[in-house]
PASEBA-1860 file (N, C-alpha, C; in nm, 3 decimals):
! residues 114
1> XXXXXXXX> -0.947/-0.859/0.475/-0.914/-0.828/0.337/-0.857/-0.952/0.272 ~ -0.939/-0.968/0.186/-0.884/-1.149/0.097/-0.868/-1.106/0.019 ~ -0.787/-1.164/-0.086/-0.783/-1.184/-0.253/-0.848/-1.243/-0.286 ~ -0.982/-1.276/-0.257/-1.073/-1.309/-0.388/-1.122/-1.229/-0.485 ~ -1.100/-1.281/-0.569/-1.180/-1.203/-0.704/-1.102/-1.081/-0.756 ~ -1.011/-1.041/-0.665/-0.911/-0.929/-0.735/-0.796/-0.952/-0.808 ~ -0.753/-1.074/-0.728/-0.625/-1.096/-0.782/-0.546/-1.089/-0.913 ~ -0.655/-1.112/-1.033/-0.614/-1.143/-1.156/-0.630/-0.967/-1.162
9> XXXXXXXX> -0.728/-0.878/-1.143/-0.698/-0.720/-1.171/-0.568/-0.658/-1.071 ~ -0.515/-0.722/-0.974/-0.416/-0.670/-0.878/-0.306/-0.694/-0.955 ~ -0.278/-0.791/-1.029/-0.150/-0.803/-1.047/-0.148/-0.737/-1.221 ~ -0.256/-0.706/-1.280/-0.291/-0.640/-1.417/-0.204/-0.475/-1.359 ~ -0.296/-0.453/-1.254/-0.239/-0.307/-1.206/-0.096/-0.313/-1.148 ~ -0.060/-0.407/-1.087/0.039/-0.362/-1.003/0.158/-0.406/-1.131 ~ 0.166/-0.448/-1.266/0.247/-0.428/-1.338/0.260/-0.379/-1.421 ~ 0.109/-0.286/-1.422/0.109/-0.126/-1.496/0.217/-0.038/-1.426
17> XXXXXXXX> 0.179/-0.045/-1.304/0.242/0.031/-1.192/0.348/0.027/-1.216 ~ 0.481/-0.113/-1.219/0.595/-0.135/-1.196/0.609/-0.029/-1.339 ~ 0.573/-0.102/-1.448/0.612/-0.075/-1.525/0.613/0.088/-1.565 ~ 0.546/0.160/-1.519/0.512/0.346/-1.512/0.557/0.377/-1.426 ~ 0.572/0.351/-1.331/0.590/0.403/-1.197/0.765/0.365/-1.163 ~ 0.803/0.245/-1.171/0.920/0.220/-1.142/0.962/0.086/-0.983 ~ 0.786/0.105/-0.914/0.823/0.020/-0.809/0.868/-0.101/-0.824 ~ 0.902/-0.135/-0.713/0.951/-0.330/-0.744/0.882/-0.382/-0.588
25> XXXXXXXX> 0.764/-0.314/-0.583/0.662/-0.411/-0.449/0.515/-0.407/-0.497 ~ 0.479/-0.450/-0.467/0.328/-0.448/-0.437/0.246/-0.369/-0.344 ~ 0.239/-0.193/-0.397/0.194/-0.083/-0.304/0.085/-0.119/-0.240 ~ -0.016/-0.195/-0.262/-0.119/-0.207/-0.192/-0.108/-0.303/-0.120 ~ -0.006/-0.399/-0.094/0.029/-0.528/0.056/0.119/-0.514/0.106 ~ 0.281/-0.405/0.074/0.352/-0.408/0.091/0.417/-0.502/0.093 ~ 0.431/-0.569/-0.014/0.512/-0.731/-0.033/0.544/-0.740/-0.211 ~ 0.658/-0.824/-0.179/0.675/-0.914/-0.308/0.629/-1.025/-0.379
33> XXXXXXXX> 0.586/-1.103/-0.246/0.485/-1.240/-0.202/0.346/-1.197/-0.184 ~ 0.263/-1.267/-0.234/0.138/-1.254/-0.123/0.099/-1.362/-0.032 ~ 0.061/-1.309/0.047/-0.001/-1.416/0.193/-0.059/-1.488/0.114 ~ -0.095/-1.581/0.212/-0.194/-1.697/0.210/-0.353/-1.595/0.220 ~ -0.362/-1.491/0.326/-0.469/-1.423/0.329/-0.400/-1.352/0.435 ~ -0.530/-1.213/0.434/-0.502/-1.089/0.518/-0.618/-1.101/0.593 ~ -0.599/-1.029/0.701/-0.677/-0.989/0.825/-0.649/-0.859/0.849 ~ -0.766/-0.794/0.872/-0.791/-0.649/0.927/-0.791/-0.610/1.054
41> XXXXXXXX> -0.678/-0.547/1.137/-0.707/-0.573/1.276/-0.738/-0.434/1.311 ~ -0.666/-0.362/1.389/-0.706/-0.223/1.475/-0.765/-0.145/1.343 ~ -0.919/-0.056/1.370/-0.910/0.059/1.236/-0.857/0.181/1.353 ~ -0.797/0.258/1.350/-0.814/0.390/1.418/-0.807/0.497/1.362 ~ -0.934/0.603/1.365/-0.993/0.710/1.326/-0.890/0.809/1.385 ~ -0.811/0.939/1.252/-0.775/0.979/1.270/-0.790/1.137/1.200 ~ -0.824/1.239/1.217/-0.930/1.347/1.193/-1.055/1.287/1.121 ~ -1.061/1.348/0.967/-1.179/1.264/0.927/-1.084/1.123/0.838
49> XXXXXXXX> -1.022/1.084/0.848/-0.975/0.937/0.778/-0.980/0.824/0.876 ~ -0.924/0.701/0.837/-0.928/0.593/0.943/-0.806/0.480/0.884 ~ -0.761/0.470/0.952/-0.598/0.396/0.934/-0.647/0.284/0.995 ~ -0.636/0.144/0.863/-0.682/0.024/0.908/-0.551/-0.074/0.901 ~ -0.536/-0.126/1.022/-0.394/-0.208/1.026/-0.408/-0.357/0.911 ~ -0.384/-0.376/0.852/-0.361/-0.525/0.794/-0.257/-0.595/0.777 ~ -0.304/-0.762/0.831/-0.179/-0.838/0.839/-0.161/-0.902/0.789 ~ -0.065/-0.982/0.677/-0.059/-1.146/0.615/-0.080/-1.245/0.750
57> XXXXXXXX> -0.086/-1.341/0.675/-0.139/-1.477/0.730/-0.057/-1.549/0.659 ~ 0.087/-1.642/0.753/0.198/-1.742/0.621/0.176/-1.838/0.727 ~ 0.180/-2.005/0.655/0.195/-2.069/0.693/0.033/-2.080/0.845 ~ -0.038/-2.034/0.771/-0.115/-2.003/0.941/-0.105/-1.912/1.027 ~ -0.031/-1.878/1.031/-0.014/-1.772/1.150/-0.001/-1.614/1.116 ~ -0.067/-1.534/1.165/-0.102/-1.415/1.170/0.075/-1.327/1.161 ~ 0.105/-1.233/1.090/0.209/-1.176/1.120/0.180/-1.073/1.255 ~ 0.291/-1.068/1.271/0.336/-0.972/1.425/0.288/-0.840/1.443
65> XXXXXXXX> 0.329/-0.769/1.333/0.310/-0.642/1.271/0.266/-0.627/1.145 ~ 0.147/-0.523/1.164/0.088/-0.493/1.048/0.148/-0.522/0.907 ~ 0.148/-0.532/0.816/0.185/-0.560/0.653/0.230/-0.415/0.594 ~ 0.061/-0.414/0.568/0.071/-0.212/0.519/-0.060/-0.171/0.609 ~ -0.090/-0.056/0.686/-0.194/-0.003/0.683/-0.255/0.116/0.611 ~ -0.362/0.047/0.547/-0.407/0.189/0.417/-0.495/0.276/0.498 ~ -0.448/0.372/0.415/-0.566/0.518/0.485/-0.723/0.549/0.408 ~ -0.800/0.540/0.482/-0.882/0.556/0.354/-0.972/0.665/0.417
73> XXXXXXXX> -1.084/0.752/0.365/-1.152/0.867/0.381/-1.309/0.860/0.337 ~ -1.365/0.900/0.371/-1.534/0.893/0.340/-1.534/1.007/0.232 ~ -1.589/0.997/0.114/-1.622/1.095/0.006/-1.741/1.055/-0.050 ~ -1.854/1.138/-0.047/-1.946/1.135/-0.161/-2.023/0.979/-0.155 ~ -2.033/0.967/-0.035/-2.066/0.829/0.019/-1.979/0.676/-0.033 ~ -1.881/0.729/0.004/-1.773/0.618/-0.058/-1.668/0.635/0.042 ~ -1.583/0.501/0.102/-1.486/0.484/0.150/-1.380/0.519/-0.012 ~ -1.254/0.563/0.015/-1.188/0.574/-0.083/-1.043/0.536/-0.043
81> XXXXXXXX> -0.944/0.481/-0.087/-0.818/0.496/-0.029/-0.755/0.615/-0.051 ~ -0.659/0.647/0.053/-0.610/0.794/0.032/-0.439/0.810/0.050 ~ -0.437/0.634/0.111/-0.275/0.634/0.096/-0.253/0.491/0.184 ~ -0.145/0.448/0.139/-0.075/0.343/0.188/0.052/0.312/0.251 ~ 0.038/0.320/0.420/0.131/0.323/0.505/0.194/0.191/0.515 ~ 0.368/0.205/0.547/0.406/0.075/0.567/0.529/0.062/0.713 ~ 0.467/0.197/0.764/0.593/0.199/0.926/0.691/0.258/0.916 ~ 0.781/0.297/1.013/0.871/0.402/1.006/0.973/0.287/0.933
89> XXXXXXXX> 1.091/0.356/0.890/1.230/0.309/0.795/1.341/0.396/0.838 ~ 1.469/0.365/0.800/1.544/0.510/0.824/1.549/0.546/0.739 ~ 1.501/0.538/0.591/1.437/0.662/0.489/1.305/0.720/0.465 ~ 1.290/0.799/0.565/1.137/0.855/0.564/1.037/0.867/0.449 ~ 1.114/0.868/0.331/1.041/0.871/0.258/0.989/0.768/0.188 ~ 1.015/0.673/0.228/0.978/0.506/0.209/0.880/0.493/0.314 ~ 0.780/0.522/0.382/0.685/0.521/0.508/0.572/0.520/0.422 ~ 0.512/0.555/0.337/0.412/0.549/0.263/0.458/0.545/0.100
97> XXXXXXXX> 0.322/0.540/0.029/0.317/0.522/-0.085/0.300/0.685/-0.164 ~ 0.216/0.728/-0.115/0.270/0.896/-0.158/0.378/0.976/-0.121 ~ 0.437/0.908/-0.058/0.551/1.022/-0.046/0.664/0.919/-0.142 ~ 0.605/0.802/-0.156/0.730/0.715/-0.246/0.741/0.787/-0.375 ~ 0.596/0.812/-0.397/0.560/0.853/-0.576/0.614/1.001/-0.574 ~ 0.563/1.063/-0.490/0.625/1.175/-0.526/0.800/1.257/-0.511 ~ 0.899/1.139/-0.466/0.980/1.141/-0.484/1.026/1.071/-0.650 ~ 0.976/0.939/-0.639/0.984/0.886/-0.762/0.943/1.021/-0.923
105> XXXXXXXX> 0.870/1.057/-0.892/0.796/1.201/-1.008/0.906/1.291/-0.975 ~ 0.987/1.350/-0.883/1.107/1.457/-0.847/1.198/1.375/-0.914 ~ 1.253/1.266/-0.914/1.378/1.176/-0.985/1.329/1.191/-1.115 ~ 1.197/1.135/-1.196/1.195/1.159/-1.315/1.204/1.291/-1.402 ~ 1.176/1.403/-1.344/1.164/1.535/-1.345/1.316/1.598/-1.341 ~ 1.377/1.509/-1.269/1.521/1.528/-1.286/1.545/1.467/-1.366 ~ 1.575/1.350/-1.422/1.588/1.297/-1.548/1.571/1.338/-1.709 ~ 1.439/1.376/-1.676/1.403/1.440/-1.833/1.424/1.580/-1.852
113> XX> 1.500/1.635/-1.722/1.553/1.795/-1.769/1.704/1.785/-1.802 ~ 1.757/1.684/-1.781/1.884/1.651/-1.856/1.922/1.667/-2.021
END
């Protein structure tokens, strides 16, 4: 997985995002930085989805542990993403990107019933 050719739409979206959403990362690398480049290592198939590990690349060298691994699903003859994992935390609900948002949507929901 490289940044070619996305980059200038990645960072269009990902500061739609900040800006609607509220994050302060980059949901789809799990970073603030971006690598030099990513590498795709283990995919492993898990019912019908497939959890593909990806790693930055700094300075040369491959990171240790995965970055983020995204989930993605076969639909309608299309790979699709279906979510974006980033490892256990001791706030569970920081482990992915849907369970981030949909806490983030419960806080705003609390907010605007004030």
């Amino acid at each position: 997985m490289a940044n070619h050719g996305f980059s200038r739409h990645r960072e269009w979206r990902l500061d739609e995002v900040k800006e609607h959403v509220g994050l302060d990362f980059d949901p789809f690398l799990n970073a603030q930085d971006i690598a030099e480049r990513y590498l795709v290592g283990k995919i492993t198939p898990k019912r019908d989805h497939y959890w593909d590990e990806v790693f930055g690349v700094w300075g040369g060298q491959k990171n240790s542990n995965p970055d983020v691994v995204p989930e993605l699903a076969f639909e309608n003859g299309q790979r699709i993403f279906t979510n974006f994992h980033y490892g256990k935390t001791d706030i569970p609900v920081n482990e992915n990107l849907v369970s981030i948002l949909r806490q983030l949507n419960k806080n705003d929901r609390r907010e605007n019933a004030k």
